[in-house]
N, C-alpha and C positions, 0 to 999 in steps of 0.2 A: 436269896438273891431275887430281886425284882423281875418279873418276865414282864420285856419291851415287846409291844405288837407293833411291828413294821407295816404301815399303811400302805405310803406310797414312797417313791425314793425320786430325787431330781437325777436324770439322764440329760446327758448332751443327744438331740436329736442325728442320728448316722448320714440322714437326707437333708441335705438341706435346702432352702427355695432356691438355688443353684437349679435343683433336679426339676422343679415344676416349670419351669421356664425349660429346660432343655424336654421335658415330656411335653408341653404347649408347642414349642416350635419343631420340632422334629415330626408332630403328629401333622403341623401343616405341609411340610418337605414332602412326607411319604405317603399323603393323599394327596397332593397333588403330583406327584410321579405317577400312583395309579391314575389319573385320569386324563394326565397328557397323551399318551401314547394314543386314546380313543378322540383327544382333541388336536389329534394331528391328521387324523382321516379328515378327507375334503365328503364335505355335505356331514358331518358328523353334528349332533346338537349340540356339542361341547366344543366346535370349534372357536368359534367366534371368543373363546376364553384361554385359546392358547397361548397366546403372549403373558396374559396374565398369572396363569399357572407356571409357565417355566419362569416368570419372576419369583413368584411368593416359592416356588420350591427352589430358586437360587440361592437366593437370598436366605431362606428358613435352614438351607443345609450346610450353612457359613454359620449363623447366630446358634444353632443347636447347638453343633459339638461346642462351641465355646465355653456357655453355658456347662456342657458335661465337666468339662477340664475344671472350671473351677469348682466343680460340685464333688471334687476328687481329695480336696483340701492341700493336697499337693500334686499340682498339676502332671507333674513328671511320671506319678502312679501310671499313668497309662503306660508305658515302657514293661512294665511288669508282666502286662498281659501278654507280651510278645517272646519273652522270655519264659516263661514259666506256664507249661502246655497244661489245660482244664478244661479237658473238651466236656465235664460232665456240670460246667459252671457256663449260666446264660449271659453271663456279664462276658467270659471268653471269648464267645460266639459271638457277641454284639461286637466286643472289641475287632473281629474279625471283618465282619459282616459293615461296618460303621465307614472302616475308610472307599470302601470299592463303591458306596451308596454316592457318598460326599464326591467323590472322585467323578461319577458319571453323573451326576445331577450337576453338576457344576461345565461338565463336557457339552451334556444338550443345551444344558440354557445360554450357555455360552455360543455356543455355536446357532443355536435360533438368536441371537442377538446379534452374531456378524452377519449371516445373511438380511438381517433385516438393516443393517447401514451401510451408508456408500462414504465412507470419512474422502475429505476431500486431498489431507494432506498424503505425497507419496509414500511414504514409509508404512503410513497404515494400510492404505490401499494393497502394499506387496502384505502386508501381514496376513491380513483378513482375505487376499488372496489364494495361503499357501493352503493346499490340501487336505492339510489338517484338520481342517472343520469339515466333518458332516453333513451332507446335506439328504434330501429323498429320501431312499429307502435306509442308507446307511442311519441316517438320523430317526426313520421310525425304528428300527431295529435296537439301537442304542436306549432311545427311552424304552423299550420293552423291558430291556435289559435291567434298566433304570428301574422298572416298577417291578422286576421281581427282586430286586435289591432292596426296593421298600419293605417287600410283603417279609421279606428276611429281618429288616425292623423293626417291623410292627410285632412282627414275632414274638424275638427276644425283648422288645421292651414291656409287652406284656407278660412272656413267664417269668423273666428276671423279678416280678413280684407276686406273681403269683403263687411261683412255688418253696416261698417263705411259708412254712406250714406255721410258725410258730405267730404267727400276728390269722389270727382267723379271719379275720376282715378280708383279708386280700385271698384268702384260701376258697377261691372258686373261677370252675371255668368262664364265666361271663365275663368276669374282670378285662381282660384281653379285647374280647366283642365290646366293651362298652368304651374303651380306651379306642378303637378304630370308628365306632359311631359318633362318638364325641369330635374325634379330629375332626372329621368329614362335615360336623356340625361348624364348627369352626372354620374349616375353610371356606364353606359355604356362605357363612356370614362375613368373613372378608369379604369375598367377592363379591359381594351385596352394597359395602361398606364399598368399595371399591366405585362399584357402580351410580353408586347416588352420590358421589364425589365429584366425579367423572365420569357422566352418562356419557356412550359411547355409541348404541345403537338400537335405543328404543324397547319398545312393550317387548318383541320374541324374548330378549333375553333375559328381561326383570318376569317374564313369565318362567322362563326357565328354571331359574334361581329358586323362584319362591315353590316349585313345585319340589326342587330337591330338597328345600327346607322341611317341607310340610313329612318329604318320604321319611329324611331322616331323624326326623321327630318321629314321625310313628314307629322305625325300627327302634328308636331306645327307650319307646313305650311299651312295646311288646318285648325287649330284652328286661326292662327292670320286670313286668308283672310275671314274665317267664323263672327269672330268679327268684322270686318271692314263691310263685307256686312251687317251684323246684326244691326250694329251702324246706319250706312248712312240709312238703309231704316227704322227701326223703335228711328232711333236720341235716343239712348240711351246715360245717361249721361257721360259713359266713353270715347265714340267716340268725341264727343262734345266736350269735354274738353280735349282730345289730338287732337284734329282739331286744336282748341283755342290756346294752347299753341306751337302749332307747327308754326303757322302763326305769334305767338306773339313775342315768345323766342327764339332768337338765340342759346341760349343755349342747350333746350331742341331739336331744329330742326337740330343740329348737332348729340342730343345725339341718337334722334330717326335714322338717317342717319347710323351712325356709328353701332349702332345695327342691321342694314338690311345688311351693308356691313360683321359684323360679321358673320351673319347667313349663307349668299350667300359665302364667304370663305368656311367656314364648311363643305358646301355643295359640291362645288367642290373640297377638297382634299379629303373627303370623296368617291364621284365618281372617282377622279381620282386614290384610293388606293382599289377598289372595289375587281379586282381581281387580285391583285399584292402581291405577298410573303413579310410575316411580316419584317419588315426592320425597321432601326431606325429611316427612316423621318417620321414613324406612332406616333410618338410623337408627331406631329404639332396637326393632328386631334385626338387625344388621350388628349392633355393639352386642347386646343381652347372648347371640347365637356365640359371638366370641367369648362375652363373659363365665359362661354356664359353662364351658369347657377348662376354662382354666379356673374356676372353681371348683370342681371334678375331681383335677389331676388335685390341689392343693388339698382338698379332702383325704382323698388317696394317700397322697405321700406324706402330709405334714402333720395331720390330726389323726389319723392312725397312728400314728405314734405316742398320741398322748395316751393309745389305751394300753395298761400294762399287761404282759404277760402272764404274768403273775400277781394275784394279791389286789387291794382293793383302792376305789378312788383312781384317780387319774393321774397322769404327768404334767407337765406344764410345762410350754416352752419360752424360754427364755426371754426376755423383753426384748434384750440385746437381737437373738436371734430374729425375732419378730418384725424390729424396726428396720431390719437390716433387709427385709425382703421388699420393701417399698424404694430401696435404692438397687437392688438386683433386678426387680422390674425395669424400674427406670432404664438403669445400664444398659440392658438385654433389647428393649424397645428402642431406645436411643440407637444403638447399633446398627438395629433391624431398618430406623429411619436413614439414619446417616446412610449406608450401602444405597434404601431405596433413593433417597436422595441424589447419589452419585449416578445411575444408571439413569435416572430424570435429566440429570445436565448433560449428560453423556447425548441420550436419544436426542436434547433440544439444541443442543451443537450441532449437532448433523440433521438437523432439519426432520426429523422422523415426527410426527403426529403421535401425542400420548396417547393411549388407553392402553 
């Protein structure tokens, strides 16, 4: 009888570009819940960005879960989790942890957005009246609340992959650390992206901006070289197996290439826009600070999967699957527009000043 050597075998991908779109927008929701709560002290350097923070974490904590339900393949899955108790499953605990997040980032933003309109017609007036909404202390109290909900988040979405032992890529502690330095890069460059759209109030706070950029570029400088020394000297499985496959695959020693070359871009238009007045080339480091993170997450969740478990060569995902993430972007971003869009006509009806 002839012995067949099994190479490689075609799998359906578990994750789909569903999950990179809900890890991209939820990582903006839940960094900016941590940093409203410090953008609602008066004299704080983050104020001046509180309106805008309880947008994009409005907004990001409607278009995430979305994104999750259809990355479930049958949206109703999520019902399961309520029924059938696993407290020793992180996907459980997100389940848990996911509506009481959604539920009060949606209560602050909401409620900093009726205190900041006087609608003219009566109805709304009693609405926005009634004492339901939060204001002062209640309302910093609430985003407190709000940002230890995140950090419950950020949690479970980073060991929910983490502690897959059987893909060694994702078998390490930084994984987590570099998913929360990434958001923060990301939302960073919105707000940039935001700002050179819609300058609002000058050098302080395009000075502000680029200093956070420049910090959280240097923490996922000293996280990757921190991993790499960690790796090499105590050979943990994740080092090991981006050693392996960098030596192996061309594919993968390009991909890893081209994400050094992104980072080091970043880096220098960042530097070189340090102390230069808001202008429109701040789009470049404003888009690339978005882009590098949701190339990240897309590395993480979708090309780790082409590497096999077992046995040799790689997987390959599906055309089908492929082409269909250029219209889930689309979808996801569309959404994200439309809502912002809506809260734009909203504020221009009542007369409110954008930024």
């Amino acid at each position: 009888m002839p012995v067949i050597e099994l190479l490689t075998t075609h799998v359906d991908a578990p994750w789909l570009p569903w999950a990179v779109q809900y890890f991209f927008l939820i990582g903006l929701a839940t960094t900016s819940a941590l940093l409203l709560p410090l953008a609602l002290r008066e004299g704080s350097t983050l104020a001046p960005w509180r309106w805008r923070l309880a947008f994009i974490m409005g907004i990001s904590a409607i278009t995430g879960p979305i994104a999750l339900l259809a990355d479930l393949h049958q949206p109703f899955r999520f019902w399961h989790f309520y029924t059938q108790l696993t407290p020793s499953s992180w996907m459980w605990i997100g389940a848990l942890i996911l509506p009481v997040f959604v539920t009060l980032s949606l209560v602050v933003s909401l409620s900093m957005l009726v205190n900041l309109l006087t609608p003219k017609h009566p109805w709304l007036r009693w609405w926005f009246a009634l004492p339901v909404w939060p204001k002062g202390r209640s309302l910093q109290l609430l985003a407190w609340l709000c940002a230890l909900s995140a950090v419950g988040i950020l949690l479970y979405t980073g060991m929910e992959i983490r502690v897959v032992r059987s893909r060694a890529l994702w078998d390490t502690a930084w994984l987590p650390v570099n998913l929360l330095l990434t958001a923060l890069l990301s939302l960073f460059g919105l707000l940039l992206l935001l700002e050179v759209l819609m300058p609002d109030a000058g050098a302080q706070r395009v000075w502000v901006l680029r200093r956070a950029l420049l910090a959280t570029l240097g923490a996922l400088t000293v996280a990757m070289v921190l991993w790499a020394l960690s790796g090499m000297m105590l050979r943990t499985p994740s080092w090991l197996e981006a050693y392996r496959i960098f030596n192996q695959f061309t594919f993968w020693r390009d991909l890893i290439l081209l994400s050094l070359a992104g980072g080091l871009v970043l880096w220098i238009l960042c530097l070189a826009r340090a102390n230069q007045p808001l202008a429109i080339v701040d789009l470049f480091p404003a888009l690339l600070a978005l882009l590098c993170p949701w190339g990240f997450r897309w590395v993480v969740l979708m090309n780790v999967q082409t590497v096999p478990k077992y046995g040799a060569g790689l997987y390959h995902l599906s055309a089908d699957l492929v082409a269909s993430a250029g219209i889930i972007v689309a979808g996801t971003l569309g959404l994200w527009l439309a809502l912002a869009g809506a809260v734009w006509a909203l504020l221009d009806n009542m007369g409110v000043r954008h930024g």
